[in-house]
Backbone as XML, in Angstrom:
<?xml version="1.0"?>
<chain id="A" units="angstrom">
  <residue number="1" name="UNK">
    <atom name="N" x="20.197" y="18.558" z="-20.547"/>
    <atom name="CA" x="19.951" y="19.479" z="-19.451"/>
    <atom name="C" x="19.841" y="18.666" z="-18.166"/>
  </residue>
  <residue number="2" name="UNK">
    <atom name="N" x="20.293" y="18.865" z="-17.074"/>
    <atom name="CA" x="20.488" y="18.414" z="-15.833"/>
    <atom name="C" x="19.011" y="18.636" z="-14.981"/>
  </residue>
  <residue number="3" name="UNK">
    <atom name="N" x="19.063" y="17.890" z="-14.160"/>
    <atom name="CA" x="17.723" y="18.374" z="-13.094"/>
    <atom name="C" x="17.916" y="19.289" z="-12.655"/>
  </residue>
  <residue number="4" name="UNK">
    <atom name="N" x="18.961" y="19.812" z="-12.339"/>
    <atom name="CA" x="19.092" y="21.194" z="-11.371"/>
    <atom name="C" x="19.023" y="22.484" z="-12.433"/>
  </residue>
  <residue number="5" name="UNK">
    <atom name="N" x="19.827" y="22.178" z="-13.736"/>
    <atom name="CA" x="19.258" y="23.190" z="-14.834"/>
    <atom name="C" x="17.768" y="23.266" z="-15.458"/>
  </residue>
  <residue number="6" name="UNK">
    <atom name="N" x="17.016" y="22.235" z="-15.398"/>
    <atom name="CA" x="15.459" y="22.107" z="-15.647"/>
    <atom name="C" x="15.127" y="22.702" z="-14.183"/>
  </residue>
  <residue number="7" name="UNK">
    <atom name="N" x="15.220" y="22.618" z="-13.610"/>
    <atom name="CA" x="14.331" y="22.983" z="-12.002"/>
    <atom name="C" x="14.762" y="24.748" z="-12.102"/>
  </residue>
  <residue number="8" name="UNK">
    <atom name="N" x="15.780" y="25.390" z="-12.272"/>
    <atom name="CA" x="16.133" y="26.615" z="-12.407"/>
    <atom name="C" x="15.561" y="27.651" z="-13.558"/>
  </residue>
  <residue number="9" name="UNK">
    <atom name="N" x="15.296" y="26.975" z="-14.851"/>
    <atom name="CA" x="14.541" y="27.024" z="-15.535"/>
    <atom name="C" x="12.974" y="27.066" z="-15.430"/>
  </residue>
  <residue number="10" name="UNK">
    <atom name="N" x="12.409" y="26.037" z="-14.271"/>
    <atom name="CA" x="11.285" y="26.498" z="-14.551"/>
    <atom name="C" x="10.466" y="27.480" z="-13.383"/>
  </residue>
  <residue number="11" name="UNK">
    <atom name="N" x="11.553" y="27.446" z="-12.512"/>
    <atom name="CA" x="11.688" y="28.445" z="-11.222"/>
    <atom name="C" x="11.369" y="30.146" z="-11.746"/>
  </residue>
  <residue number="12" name="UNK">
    <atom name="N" x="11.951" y="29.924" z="-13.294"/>
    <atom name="CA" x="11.945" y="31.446" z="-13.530"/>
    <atom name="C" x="11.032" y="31.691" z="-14.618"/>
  </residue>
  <residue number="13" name="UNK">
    <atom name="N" x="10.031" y="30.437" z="-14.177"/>
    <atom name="CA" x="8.464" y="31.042" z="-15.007"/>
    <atom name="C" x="7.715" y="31.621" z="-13.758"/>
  </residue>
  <residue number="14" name="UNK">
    <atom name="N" x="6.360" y="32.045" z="-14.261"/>
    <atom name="CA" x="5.722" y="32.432" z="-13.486"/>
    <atom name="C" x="4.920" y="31.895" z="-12.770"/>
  </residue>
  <residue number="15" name="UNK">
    <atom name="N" x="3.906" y="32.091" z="-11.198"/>
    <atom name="CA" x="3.941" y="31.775" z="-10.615"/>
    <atom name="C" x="2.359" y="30.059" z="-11.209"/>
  </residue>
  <residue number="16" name="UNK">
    <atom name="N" x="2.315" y="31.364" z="-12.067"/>
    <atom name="CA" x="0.822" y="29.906" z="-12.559"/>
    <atom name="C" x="1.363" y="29.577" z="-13.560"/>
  </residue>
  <residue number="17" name="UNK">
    <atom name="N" x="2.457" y="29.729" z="-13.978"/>
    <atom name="CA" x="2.386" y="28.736" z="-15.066"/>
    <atom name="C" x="3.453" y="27.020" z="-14.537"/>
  </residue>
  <residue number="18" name="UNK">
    <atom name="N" x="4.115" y="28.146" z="-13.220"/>
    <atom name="CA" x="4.757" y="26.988" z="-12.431"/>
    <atom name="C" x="3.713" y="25.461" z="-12.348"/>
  </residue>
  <residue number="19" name="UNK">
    <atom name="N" x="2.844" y="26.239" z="-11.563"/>
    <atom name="CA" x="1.558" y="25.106" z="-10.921"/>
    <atom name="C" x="0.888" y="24.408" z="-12.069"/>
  </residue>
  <residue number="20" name="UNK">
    <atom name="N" x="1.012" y="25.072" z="-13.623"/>
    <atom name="CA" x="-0.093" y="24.357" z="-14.006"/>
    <atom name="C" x="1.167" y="23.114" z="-14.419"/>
  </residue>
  <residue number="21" name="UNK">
    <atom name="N" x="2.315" y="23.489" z="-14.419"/>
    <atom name="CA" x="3.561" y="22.683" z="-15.017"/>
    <atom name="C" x="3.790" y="21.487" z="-13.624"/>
  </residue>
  <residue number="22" name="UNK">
    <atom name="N" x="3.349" y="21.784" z="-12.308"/>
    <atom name="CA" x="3.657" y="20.942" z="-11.594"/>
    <atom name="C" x="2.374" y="19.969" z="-11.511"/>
  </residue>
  <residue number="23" name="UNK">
    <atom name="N" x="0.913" y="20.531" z="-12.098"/>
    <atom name="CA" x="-0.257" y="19.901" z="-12.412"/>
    <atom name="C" x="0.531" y="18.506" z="-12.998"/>
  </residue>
  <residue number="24" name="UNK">
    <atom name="N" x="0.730" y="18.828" z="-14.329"/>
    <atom name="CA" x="0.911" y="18.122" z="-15.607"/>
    <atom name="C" x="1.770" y="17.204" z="-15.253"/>
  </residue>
  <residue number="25" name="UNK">
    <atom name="N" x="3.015" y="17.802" z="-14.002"/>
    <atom name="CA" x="3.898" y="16.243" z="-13.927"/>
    <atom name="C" x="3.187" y="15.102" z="-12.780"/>
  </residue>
  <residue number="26" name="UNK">
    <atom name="N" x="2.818" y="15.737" z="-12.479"/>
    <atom name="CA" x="1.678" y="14.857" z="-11.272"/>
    <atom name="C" x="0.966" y="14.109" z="-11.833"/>
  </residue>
  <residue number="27" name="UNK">
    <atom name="N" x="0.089" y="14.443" z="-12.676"/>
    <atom name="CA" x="-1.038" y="13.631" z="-13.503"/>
    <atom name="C" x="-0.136" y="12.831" z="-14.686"/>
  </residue>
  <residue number="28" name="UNK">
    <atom name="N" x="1.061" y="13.034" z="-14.749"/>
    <atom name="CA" x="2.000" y="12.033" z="-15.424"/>
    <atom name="C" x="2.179" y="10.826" z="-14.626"/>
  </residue>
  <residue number="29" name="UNK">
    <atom name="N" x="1.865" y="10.945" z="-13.048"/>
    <atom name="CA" x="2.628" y="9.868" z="-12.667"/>
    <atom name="C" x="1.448" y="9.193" z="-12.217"/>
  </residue>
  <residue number="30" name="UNK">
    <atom name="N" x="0.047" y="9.617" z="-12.291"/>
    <atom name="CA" x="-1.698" y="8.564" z="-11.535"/>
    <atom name="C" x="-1.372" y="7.490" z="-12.921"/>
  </residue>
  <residue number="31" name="UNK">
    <atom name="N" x="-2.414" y="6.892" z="-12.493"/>
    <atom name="CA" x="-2.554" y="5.137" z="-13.044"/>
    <atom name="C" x="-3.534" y="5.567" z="-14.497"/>
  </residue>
  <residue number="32" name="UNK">
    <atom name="N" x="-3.803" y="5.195" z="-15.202"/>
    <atom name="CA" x="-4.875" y="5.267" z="-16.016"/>
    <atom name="C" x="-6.191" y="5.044" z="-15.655"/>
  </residue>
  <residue number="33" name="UNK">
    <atom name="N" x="-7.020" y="5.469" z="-16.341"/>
    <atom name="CA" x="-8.813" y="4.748" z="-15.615"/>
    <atom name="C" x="-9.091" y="3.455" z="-15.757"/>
  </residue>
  <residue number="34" name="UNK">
    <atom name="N" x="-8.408" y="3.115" z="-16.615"/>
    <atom name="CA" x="-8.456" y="1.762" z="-16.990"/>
    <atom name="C" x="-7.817" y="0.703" z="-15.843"/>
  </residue>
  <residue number="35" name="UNK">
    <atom name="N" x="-6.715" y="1.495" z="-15.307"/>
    <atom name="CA" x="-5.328" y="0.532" z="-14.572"/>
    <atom name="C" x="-6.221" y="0.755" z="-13.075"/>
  </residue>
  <residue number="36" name="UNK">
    <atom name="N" x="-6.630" y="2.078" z="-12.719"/>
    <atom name="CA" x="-7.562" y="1.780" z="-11.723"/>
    <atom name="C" x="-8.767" y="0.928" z="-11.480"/>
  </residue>
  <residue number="37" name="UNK">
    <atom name="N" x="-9.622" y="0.612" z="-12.884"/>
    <atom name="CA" x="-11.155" y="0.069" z="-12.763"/>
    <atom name="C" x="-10.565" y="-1.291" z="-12.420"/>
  </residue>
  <residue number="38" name="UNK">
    <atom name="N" x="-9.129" y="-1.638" z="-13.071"/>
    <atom name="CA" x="-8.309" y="-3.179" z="-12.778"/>
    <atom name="C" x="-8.735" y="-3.638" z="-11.760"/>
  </residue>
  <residue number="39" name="UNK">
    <atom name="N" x="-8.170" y="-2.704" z="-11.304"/>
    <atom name="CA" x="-6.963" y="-2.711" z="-9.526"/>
    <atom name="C" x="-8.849" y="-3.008" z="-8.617"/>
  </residue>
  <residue number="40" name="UNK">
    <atom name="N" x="-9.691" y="-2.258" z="-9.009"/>
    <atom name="CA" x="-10.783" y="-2.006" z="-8.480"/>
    <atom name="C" x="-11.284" y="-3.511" z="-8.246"/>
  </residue>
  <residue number="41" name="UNK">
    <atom name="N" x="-11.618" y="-3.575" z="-9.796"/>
    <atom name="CA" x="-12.425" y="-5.202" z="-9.958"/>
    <atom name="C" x="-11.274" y="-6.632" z="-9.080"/>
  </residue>
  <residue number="42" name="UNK">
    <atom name="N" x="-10.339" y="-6.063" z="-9.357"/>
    <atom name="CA" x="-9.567" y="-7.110" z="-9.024"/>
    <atom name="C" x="-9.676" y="-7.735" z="-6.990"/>
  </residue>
  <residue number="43" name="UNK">
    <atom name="N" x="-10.103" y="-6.598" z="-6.675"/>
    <atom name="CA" x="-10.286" y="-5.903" z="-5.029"/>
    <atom name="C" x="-11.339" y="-6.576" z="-4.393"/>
  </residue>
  <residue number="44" name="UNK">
    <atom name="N" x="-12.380" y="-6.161" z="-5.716"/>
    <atom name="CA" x="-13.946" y="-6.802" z="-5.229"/>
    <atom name="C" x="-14.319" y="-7.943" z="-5.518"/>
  </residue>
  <residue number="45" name="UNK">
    <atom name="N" x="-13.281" y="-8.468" z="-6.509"/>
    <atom name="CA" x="-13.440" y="-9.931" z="-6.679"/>
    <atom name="C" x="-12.756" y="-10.732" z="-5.153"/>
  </residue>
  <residue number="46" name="UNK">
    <atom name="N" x="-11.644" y="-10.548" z="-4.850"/>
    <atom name="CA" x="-11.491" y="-11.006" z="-3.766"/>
    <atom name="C" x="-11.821" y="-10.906" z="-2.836"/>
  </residue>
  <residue number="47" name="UNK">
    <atom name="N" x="-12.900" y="-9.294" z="-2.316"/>
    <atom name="CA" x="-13.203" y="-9.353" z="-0.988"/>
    <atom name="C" x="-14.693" y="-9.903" z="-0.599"/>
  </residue>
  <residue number="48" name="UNK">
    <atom name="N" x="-15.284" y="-10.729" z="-2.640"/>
    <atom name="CA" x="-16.573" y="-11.052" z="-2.579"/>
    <atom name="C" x="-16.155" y="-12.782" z="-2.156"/>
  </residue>
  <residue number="49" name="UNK">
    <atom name="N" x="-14.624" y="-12.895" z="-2.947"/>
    <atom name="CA" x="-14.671" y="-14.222" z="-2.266"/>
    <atom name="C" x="-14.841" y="-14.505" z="-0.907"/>
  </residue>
  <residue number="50" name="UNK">
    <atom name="N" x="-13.944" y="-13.928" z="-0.403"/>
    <atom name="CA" x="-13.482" y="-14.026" z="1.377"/>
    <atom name="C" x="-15.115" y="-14.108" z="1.720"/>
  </residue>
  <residue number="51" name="UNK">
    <atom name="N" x="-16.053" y="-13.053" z="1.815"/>
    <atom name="CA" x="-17.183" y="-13.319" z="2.241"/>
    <atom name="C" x="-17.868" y="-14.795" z="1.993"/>
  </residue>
  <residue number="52" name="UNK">
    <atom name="N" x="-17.986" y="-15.347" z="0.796"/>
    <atom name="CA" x="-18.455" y="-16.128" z="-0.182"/>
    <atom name="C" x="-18.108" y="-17.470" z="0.588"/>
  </residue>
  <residue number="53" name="UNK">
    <atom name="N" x="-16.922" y="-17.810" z="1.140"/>
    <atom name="CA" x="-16.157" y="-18.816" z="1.436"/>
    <atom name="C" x="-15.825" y="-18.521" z="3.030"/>
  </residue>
  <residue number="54" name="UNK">
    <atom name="N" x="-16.841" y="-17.421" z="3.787"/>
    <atom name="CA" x="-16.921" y="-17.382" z="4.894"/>
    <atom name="C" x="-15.433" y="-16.786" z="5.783"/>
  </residue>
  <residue number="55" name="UNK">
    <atom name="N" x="-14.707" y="-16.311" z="4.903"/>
    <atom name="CA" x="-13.547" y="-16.144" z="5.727"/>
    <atom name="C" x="-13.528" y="-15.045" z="6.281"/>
  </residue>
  <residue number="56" name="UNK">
    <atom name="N" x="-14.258" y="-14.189" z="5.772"/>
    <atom name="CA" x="-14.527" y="-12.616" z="6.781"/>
    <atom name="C" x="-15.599" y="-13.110" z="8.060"/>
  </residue>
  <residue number="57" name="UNK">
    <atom name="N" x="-16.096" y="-11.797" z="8.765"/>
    <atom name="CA" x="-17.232" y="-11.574" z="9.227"/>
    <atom name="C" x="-17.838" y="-10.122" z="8.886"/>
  </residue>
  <residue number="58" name="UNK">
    <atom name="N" x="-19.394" y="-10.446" z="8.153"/>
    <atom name="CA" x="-19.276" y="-9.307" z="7.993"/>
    <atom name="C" x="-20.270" y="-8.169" z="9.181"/>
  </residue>
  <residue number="59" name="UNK">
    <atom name="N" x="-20.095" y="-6.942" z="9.356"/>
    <atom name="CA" x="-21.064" y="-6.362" z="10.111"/>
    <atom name="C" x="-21.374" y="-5.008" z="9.633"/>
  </residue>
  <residue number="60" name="UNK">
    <atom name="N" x="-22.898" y="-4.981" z="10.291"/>
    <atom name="CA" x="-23.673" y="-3.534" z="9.939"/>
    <atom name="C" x="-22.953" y="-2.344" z="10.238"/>
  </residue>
  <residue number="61" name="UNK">
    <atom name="N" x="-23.747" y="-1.270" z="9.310"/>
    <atom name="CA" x="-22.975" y="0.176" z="9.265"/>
    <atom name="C" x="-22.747" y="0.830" z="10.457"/>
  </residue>
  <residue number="62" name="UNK">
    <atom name="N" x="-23.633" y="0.662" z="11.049"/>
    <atom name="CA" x="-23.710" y="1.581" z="12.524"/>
    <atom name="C" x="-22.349" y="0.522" z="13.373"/>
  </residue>
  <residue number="63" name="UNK">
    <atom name="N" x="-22.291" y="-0.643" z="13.019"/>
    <atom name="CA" x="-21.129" y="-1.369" z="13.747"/>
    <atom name="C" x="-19.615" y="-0.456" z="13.301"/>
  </residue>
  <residue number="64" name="UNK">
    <atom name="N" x="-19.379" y="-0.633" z="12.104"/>
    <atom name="CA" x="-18.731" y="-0.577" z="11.259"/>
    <atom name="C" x="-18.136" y="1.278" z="11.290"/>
  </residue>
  <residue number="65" name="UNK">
    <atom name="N" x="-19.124" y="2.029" z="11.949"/>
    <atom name="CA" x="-19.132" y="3.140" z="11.918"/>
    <atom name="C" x="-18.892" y="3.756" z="13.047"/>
  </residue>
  <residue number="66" name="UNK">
    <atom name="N" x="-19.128" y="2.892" z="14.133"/>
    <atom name="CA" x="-18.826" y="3.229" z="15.667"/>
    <atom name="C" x="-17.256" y="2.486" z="15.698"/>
  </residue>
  <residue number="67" name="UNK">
    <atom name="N" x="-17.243" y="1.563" z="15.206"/>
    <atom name="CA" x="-15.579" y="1.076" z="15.224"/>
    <atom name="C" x="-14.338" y="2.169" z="14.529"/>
  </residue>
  <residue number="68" name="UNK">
    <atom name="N" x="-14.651" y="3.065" z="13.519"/>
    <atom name="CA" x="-14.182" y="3.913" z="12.633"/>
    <atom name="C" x="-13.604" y="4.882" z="13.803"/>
  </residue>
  <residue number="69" name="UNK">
    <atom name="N" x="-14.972" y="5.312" z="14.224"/>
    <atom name="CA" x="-15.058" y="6.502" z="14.929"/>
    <atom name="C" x="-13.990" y="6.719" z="16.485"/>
  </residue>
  <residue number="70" name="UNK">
    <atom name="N" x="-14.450" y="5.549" z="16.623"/>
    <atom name="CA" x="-13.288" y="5.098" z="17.857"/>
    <atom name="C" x="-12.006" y="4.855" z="17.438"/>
  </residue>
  <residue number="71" name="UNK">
    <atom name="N" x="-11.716" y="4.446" z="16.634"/>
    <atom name="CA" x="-10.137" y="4.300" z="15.749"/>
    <atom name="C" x="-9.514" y="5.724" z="15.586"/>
  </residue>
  <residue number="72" name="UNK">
    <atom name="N" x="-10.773" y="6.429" z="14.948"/>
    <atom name="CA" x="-10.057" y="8.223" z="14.586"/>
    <atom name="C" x="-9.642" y="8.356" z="15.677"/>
  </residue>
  <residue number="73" name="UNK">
    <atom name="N" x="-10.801" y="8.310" z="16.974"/>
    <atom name="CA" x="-10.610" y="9.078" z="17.894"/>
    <atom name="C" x="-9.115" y="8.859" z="19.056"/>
  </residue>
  <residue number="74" name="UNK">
    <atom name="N" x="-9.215" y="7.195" z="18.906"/>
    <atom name="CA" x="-8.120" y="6.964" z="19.533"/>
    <atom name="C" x="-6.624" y="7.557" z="18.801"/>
  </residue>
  <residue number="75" name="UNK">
    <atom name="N" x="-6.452" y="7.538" z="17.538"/>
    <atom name="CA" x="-5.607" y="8.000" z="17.108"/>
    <atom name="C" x="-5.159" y="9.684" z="17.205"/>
  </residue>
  <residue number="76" name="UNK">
    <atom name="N" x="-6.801" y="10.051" z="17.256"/>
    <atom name="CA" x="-6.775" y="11.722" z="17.219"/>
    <atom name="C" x="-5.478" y="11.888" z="19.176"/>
  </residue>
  <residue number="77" name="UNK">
    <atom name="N" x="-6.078" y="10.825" z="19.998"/>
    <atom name="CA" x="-5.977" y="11.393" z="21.583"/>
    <atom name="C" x="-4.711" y="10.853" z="21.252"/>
  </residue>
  <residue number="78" name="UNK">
    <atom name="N" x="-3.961" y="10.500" z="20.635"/>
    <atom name="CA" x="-2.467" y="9.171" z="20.861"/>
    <atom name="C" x="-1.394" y="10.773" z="19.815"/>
  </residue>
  <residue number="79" name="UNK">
    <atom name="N" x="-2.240" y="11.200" z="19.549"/>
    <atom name="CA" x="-1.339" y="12.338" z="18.506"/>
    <atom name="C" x="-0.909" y="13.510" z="19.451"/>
  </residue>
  <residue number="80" name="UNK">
    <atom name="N" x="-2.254" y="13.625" z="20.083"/>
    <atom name="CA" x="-2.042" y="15.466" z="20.963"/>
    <atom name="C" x="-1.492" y="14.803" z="22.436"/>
  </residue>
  <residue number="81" name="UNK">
    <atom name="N" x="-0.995" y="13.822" z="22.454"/>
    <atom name="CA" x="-0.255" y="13.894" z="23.739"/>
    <atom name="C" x="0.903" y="13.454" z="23.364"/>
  </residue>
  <residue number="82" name="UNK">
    <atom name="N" x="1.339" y="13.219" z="22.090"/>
    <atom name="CA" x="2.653" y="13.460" z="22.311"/>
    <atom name="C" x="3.390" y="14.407" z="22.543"/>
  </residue>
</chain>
């Protein structure tokens, strides 16, 4: 069966059984919990080195949170004037 004969096919189910079918191919394509906790540990091991070995700087939340905020915001004002 072709993609365009599978896609026509499932066009002419109904409307939830579409979604729960487009659920199922979606969650076919995420990582495992396992392949994420990896990816995770693998993340925090390096960003404990960088600290560890001084190569970051690190700063407080309220720093960290006013820098965020100004980033959205600049991005929010750089969007509505285009």
């Amino acid at each position: 069966m072709s993609k365009e004969e599978l896609l026509a096919e499932v066009l002419r189910l109904p409307r939830t059984e579409r979604a729960r079918l487009a659920e199922d191919v979606l969650s076919s394509l995420e990582e495992s919990d396992e392949q994420i906790a990896s990816a995770w540990i693998s993340e925090l091991e390096r960003r404990s080195n960088e600290v560890a070995q001084g190569r970051v700087q690190l700063v407080d939340w309220e720093t960290a949170r006013g820098e965020i905020l100004n980033e959205l915001e600049h991005r929010r004002a750089g969007r509505s004037s285009s």
